[in-house]
N, C-alpha and C positions, 0 to 999 in steps of 0.2 A: 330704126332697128331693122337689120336684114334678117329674114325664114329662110332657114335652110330646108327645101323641100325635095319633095321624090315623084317623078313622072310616073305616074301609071295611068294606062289607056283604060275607059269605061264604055261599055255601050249601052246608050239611053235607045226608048221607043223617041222616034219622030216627036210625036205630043209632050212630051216630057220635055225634051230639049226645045220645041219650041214657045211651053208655059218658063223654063227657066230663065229663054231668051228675054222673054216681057217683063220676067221681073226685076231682071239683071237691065233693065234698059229704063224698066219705071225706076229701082233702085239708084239707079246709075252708080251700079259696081260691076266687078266682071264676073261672068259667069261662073270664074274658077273660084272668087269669092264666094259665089253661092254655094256652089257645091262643099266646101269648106264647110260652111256654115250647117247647113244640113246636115253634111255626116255627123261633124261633131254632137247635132242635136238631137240625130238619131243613136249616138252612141251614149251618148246621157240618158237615153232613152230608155235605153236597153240595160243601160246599167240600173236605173230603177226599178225596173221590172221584177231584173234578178235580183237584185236585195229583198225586193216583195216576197218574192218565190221562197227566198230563203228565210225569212220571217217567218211564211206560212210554214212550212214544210218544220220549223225548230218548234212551234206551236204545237204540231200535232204531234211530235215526239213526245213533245214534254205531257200533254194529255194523254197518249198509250202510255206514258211511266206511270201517270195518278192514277191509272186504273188498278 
């Protein structure tokens, strides 16, 4: 199955690019997979966060209503 993807340029710190290098070579995947990986996991991430926030936040509405 072929990914239809979209070039975009990033700039990592030195350390960064060269801890993804190590993992992407203990892995033995490409780097561009790692980066893949990561975003999407930091994007799950962030999306749970914000469901949290908005949990909390419909919580404290509904407690200023009972008062």
């Amino acid at each position: 199955m072929s990914k239809i993807l979209v070039l975009r340029t990033i700039y990592l710190e030195p350390a960064v690019d060269e801890k993804l290098r190590w993992e992407a070579i203990e892995k033995r995947i490409s780097k561009n997979d790692l980066f893949q990986y990561y975003l999407e996991l930091g994007m799950k991430e962030a999306d749970r966060l914000r469901q949290k926030e908005v949990k909390k936040n419909k919580a404290k509405t509904k407690s200023k209503k009972d008062l």
